[in-house]
Structures are given as C-alpha cells and as structure tokens.
Chimera marker file (.cmm) of the C-alpha trace (Angstrom):
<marker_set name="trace">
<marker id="1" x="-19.932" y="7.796" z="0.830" r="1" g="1" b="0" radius="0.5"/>
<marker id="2" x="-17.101" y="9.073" z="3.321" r="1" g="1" b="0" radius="0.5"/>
<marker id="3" x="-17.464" y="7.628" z="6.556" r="1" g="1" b="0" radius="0.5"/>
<marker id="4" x="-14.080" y="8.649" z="7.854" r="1" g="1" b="0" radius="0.5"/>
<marker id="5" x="-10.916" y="10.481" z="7.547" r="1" g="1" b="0" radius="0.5"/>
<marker id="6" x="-7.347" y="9.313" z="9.276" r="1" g="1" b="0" radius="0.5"/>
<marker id="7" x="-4.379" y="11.473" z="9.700" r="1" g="1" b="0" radius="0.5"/>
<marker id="8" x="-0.824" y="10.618" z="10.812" r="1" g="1" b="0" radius="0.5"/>
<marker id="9" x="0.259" y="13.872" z="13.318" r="1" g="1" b="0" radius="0.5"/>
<marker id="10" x="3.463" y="12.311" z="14.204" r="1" g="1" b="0" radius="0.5"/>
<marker id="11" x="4.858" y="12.374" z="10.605" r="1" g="1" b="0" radius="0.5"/>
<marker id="12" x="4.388" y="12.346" z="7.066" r="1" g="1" b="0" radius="0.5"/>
<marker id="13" x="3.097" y="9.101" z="5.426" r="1" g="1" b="0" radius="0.5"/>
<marker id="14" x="3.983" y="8.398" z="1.645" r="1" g="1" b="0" radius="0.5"/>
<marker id="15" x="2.006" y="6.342" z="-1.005" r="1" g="1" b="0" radius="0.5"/>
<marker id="16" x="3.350" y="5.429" z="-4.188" r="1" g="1" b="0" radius="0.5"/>
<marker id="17" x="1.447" y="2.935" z="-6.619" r="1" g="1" b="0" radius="0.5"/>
<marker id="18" x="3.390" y="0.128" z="-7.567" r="1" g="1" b="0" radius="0.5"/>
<marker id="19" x="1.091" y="-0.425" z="-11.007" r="1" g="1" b="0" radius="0.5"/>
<marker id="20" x="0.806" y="3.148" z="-12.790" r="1" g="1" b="0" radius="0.5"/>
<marker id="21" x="-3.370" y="2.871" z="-12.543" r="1" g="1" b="0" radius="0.5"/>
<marker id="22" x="-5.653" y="5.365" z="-11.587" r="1" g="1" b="0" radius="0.5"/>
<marker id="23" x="-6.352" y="6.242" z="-8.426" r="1" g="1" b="0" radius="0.5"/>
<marker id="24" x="-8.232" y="8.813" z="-5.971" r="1" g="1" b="0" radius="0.5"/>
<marker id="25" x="-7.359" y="10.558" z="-3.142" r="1" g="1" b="0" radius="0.5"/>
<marker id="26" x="-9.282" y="12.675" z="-0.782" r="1" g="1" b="0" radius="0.5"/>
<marker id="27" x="-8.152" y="14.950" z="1.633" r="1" g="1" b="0" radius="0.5"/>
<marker id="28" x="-8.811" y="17.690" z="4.470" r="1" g="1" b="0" radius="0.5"/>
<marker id="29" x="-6.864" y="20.206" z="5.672" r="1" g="1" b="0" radius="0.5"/>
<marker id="30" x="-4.914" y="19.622" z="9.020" r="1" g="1" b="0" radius="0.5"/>
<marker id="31" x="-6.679" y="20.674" z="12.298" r="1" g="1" b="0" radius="0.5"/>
<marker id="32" x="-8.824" y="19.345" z="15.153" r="1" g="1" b="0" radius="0.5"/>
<marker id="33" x="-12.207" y="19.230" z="13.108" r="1" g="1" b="0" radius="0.5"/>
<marker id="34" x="-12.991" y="18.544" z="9.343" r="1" g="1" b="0" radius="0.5"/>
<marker id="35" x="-15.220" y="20.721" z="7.657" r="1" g="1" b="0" radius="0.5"/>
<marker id="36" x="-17.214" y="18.797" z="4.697" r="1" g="1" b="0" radius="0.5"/>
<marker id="37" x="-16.956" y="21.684" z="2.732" r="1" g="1" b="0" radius="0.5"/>
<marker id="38" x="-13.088" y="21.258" z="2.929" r="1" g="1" b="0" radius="0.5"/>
<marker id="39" x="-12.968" y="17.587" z="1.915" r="1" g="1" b="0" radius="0.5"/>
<marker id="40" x="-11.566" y="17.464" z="-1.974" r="1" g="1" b="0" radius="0.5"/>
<marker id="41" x="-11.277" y="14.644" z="-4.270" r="1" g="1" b="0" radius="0.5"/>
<marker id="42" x="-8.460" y="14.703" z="-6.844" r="1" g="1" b="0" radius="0.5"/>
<marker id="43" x="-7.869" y="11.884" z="-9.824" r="1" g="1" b="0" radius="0.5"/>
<marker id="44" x="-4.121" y="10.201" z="-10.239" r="1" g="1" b="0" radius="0.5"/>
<marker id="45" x="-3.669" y="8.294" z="-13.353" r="1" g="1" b="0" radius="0.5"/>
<marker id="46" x="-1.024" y="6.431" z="-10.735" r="1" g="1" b="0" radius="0.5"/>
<marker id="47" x="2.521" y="7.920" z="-12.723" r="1" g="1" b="0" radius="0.5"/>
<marker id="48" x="3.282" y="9.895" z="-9.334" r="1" g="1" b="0" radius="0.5"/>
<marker id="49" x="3.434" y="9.281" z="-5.198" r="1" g="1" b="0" radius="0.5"/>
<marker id="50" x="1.433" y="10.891" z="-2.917" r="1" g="1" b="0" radius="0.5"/>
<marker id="51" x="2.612" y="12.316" z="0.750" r="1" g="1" b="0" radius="0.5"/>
<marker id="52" x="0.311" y="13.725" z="3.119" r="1" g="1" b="0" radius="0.5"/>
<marker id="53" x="2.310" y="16.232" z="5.536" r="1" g="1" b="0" radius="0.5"/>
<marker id="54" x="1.494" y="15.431" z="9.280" r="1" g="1" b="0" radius="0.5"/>
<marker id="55" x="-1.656" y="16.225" z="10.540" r="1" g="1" b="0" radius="0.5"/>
<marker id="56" x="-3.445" y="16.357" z="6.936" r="1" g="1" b="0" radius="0.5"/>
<marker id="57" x="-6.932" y="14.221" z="7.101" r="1" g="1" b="0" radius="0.5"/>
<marker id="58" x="-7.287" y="11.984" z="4.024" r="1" g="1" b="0" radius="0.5"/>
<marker id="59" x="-9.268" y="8.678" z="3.156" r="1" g="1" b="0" radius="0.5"/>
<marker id="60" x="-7.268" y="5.594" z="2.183" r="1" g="1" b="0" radius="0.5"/>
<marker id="61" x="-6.160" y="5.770" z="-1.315" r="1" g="1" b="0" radius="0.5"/>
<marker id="62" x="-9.228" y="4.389" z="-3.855" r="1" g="1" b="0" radius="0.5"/>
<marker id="63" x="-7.756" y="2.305" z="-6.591" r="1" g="1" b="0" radius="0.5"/>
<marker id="64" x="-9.807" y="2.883" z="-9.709" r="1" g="1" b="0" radius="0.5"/>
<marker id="65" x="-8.732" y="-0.516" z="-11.025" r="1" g="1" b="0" radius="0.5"/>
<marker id="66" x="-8.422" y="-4.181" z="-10.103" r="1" g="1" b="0" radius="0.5"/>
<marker id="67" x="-4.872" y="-5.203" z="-8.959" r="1" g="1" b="0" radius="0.5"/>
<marker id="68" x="-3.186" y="-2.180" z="-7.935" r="1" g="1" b="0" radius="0.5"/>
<marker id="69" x="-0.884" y="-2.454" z="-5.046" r="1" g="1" b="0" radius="0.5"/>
<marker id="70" x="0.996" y="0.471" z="-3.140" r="1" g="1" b="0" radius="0.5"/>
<marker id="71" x="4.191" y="0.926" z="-1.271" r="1" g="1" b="0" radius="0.5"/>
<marker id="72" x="3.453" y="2.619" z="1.902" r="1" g="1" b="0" radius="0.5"/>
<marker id="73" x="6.300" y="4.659" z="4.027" r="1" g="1" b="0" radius="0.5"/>
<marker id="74" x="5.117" y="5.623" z="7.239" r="1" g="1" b="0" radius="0.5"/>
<marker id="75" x="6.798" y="6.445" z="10.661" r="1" g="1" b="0" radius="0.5"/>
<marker id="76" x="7.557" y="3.594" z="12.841" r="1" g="1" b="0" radius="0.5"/>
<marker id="77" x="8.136" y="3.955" z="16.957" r="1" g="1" b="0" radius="0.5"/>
<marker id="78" x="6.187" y="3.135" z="19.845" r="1" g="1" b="0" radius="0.5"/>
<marker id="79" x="3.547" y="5.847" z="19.827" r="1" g="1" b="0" radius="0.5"/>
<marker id="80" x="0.712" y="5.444" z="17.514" r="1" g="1" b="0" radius="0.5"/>
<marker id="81" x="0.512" y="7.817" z="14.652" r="1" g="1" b="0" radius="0.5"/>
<marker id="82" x="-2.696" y="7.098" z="13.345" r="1" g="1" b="0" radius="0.5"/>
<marker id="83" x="-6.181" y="9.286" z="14.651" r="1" g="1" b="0" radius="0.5"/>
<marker id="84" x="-9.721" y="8.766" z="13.028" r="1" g="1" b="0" radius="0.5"/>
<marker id="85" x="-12.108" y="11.513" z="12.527" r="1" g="1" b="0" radius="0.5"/>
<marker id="86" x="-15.643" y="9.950" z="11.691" r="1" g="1" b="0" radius="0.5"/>
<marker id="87" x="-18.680" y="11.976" z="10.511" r="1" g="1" b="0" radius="0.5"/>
<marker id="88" x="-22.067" y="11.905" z="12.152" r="1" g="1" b="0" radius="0.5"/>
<marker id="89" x="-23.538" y="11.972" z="9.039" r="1" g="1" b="0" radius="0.5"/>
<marker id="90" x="-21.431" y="10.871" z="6.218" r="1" g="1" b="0" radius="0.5"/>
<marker id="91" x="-20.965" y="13.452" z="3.684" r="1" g="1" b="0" radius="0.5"/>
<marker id="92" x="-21.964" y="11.799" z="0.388" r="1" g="1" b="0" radius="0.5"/>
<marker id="93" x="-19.009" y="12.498" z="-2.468" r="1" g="1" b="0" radius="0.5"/>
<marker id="94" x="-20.400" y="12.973" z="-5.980" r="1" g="1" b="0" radius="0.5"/>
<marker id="95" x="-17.361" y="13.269" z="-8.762" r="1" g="1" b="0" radius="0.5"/>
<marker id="96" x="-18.454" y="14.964" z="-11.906" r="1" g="1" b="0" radius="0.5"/>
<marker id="97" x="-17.014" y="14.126" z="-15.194" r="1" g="1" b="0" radius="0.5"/>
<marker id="98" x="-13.360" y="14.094" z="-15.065" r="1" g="1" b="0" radius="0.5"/>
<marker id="99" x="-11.264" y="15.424" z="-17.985" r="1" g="1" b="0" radius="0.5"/>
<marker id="100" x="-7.801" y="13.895" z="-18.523" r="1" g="1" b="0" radius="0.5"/>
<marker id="101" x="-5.526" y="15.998" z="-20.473" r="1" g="1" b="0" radius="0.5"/>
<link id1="1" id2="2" r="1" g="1" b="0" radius="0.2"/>
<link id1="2" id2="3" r="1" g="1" b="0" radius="0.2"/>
<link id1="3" id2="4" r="1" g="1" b="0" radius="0.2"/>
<link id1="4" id2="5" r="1" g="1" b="0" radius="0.2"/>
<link id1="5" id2="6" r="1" g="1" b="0" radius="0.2"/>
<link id1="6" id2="7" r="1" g="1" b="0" radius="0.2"/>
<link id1="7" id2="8" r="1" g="1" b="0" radius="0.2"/>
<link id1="8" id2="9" r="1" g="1" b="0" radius="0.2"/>
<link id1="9" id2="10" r="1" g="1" b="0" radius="0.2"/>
<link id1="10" id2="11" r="1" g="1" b="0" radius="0.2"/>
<link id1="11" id2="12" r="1" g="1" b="0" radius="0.2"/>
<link id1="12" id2="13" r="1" g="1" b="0" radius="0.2"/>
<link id1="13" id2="14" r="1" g="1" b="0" radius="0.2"/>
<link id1="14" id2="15" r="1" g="1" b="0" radius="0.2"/>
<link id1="15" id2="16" r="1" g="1" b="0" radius="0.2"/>
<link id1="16" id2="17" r="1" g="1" b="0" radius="0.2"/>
<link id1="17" id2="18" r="1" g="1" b="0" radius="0.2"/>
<link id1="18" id2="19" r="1" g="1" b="0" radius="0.2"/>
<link id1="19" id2="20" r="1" g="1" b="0" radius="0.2"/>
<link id1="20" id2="21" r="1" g="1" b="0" radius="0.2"/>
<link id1="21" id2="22" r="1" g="1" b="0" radius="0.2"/>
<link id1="22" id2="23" r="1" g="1" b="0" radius="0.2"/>
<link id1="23" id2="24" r="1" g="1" b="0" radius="0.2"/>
<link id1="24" id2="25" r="1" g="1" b="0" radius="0.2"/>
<link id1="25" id2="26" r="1" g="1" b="0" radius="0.2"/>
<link id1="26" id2="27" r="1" g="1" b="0" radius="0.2"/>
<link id1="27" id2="28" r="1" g="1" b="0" radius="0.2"/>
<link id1="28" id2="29" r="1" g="1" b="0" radius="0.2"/>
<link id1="29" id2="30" r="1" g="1" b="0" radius="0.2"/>
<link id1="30" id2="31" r="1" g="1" b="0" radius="0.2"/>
<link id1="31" id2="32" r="1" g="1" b="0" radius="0.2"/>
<link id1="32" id2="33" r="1" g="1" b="0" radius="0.2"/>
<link id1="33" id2="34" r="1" g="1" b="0" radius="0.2"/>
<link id1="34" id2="35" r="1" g="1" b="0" radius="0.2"/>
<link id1="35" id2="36" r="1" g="1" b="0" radius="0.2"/>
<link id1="36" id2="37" r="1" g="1" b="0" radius="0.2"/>
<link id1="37" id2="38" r="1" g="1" b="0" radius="0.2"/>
<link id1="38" id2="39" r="1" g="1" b="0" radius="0.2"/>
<link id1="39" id2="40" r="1" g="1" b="0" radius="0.2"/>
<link id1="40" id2="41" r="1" g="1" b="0" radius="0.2"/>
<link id1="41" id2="42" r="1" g="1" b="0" radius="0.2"/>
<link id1="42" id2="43" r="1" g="1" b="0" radius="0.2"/>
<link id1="43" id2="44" r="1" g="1" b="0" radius="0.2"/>
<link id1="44" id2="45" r="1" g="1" b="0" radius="0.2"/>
<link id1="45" id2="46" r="1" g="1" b="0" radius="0.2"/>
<link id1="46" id2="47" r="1" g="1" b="0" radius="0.2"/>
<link id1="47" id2="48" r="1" g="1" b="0" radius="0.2"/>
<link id1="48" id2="49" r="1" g="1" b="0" radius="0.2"/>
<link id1="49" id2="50" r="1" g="1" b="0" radius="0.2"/>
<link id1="50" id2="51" r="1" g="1" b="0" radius="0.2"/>
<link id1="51" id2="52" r="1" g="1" b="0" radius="0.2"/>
<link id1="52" id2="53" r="1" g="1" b="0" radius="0.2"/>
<link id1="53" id2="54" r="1" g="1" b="0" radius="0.2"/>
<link id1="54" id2="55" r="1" g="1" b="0" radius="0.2"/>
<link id1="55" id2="56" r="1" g="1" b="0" radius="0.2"/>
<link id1="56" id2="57" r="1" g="1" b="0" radius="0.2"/>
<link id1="57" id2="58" r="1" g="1" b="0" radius="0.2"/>
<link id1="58" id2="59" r="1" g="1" b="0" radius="0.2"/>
<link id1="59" id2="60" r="1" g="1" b="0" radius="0.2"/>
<link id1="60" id2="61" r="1" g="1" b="0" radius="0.2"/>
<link id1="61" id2="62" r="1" g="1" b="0" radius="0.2"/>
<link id1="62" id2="63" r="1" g="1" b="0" radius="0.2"/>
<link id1="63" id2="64" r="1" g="1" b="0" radius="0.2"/>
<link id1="64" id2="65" r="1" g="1" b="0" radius="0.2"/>
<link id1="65" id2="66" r="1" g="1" b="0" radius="0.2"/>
<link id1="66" id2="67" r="1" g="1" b="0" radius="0.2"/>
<link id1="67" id2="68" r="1" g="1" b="0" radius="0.2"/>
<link id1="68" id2="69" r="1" g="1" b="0" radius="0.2"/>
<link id1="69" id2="70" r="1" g="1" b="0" radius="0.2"/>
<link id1="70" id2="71" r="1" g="1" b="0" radius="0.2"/>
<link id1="71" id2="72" r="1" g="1" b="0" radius="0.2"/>
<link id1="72" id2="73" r="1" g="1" b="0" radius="0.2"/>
<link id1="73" id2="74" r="1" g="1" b="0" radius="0.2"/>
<link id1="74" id2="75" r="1" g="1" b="0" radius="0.2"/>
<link id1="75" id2="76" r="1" g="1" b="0" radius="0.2"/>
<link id1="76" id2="77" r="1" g="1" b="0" radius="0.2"/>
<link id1="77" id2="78" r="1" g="1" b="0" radius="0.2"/>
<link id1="78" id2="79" r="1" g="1" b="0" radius="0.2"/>
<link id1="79" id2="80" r="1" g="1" b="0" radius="0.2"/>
<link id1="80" id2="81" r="1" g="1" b="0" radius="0.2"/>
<link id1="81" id2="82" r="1" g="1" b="0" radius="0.2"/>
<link id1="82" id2="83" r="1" g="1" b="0" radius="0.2"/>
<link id1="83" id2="84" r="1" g="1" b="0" radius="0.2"/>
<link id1="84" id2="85" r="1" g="1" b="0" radius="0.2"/>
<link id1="85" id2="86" r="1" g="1" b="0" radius="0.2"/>
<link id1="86" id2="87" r="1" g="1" b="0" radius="0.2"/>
<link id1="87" id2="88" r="1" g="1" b="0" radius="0.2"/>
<link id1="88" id2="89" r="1" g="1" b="0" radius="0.2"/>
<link id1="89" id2="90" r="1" g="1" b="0" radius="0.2"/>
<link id1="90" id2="91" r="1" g="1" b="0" radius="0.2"/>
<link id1="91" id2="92" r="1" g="1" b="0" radius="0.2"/>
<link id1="92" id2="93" r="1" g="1" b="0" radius="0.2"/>
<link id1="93" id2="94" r="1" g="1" b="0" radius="0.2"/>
<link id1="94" id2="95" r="1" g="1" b="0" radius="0.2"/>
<link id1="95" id2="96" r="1" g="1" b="0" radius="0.2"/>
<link id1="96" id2="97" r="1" g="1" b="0" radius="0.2"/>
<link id1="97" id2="98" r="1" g="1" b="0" radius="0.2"/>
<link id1="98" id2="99" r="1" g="1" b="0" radius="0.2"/>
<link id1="99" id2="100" r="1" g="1" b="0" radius="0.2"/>
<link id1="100" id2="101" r="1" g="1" b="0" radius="0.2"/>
</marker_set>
C-alpha cells in the first residue's frame, strides 16, 4: 500500500543503483494535489538512473532484491527541499504480471 508521496520542488533529485537489480519506482505528476488515478508504477531491472524533475511526487525507490544500495544526488542549501503528500486513505497498488523483454 502507498501511504505517501515526497517531492523535491527546489531541484531535481537523482537515483542511480549501485548493484544493477531490479527495482520500482512510482510516481505522480507535479502539482499541489495527487490524484490516485495519476500514481504509476514502472519496473527497472537497475542498468539505468532515475531523476525526478522538481516538483514530481514519487515514493522512495523499492528494491526488488536484498542488498541493493543507491547513490543519491540531491540539492544541498539551507532551505528544505523535501514536502510529503499523505493519502487519507491509502490507495492500494496492485502490479499485474510484468513482461521483461
């Protein structure tokens, strides 16, 4: 279940895995308020990096396997650049079968 979102709307933030292993990622558009029916899950198999422009909502990345560890570039200064959205009611994420090519 999704709980939350976070955004960054001072700057981009970039994730790249440091293991090549899957991975998910789920994301909103930017704006003031998510819509559930705008939340997306997409499947890495952890060969590329991810970078959320500013203001784009998106879960922590899920590591599909044991051990993976990320390098995480984010902006730095004194004003926070971190906001939370939560849900009232969490929207509950159900992933289908996924097919790799």
């Amino acid at each position: 279940q999704i709980e939350f979102l976070e955004r960054h709307p001072h700057g981009s933030q970039a994730i790249y895995p440091l293991f090549q292993q899957t991975m998910m990622v789920v994301v909103a558009p930017a704006g003031e308020q998510i819509k559930v029916s705008e939340v997306r899950a997409f499947y890495s198999d952890g060969k590329q990096g991810i970078n959320f422009n500013a203001g784009v909502w998106h879960l922590p990345i899920i590591a599909l396997q044991a051990g993976q560890e990320f390098m995480l570039v984010d902006r730095g200064g004194p004003n926070p650049n971190c906001d939370e959205f939560h849900f009232e009611t969490s929207p509950r994420l159900v992933l289908s079968a996924l097919a790799v090519a």
